[in-house]
N, C-alpha and C positions, 0 to 999 in steps of 0.2 A: 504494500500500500504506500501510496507516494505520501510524502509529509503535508502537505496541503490534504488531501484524504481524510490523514490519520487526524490532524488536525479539526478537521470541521466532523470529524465521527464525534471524537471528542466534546466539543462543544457540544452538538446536536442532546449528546446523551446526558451532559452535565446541565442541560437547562429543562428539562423533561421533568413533569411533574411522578411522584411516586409510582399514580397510576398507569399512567403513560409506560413508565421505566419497566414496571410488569408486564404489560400489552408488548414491550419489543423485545422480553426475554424468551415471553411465550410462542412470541413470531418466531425469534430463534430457533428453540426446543424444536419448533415442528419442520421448522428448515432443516437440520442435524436428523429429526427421525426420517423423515422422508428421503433423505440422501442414505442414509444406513439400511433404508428400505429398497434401494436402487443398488446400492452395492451388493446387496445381497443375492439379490438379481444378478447381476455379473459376476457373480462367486468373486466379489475384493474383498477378501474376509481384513485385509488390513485396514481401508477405507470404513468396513461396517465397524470394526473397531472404534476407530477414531469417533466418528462420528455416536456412535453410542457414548462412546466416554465422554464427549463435548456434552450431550444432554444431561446426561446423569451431574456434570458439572455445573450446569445451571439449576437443576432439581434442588440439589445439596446447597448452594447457595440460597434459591428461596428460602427452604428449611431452615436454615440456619439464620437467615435474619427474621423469620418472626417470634413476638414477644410474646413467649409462651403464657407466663403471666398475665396478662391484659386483652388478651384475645378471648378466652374461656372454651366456650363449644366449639367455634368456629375453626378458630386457630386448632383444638385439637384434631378437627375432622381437616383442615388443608393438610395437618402433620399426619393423617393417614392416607390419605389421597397421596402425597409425597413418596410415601415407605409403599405403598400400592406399587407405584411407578416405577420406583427405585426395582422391587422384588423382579418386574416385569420386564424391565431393561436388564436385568441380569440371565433373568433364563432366556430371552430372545438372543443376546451376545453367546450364551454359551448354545444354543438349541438351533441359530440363526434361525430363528421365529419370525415370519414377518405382523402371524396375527395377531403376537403379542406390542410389537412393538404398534400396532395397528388402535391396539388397545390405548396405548399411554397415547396416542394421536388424538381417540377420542376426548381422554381426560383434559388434555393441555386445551383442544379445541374450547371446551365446555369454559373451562378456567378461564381462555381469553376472552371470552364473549361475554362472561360476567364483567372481568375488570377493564373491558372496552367499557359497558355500560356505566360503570362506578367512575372511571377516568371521566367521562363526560359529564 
């Protein structure tokens, strides 16, 4: 990525409301599952690699910044939803599953569409 790129990614991402910041993690997540779904398809078990571990990298960060404390129900049900994904992306990497990974597609889907609605 050239530095004017990397540059204005930068900006882009640091002027983005919380909501927002959720809606292009989620857009990520599904950009990584769907290429991990197309490698699989071309047997590049190292690309479906990658690309699985790039989600599950974004998963674990959500996880990990919400306030466990302050959330109550909610928060505990997105931290099962999370460990859901997580479990799902593991047996898909080791099973090269696509209807698993097809699964956690659904879930991110549902989740962006919520905090698309909340972001606005």
């Amino acid at each position: 990525m050239s530095t004017v790129a990397a540059a204005y990614t930068n900006l882009s991402v640091s002027t983005q409301s919380p909501g927002k910041l959720l809606v292009m993690l989620y857009d990520r997540a599904l950009r990584y599952l769907r290429q991990a779904i197309g490698a699989i398809n071309a047997r590049d078990f190292a690309a479906k690699g990658k690309y699985l571990g790039q989600t599950v990298d974004i998963i674990v960060a959500l996880d990990s910044c919400m306030d466990m404390q302050a959330g109550g129900d909610i928060t505990a049900n997105m931290r099962a939803l999370y460990n859901f994904m997580l479990g799902q992306l593991t047996k898909a990497n080791a099973q090269c599953d696509v209807k698993k990974i097809q699964e956690v597609i659904n879930v991110v889907e549902t989740l962006r569409s919520a905090f698309v609605q909340i972001a606005a």
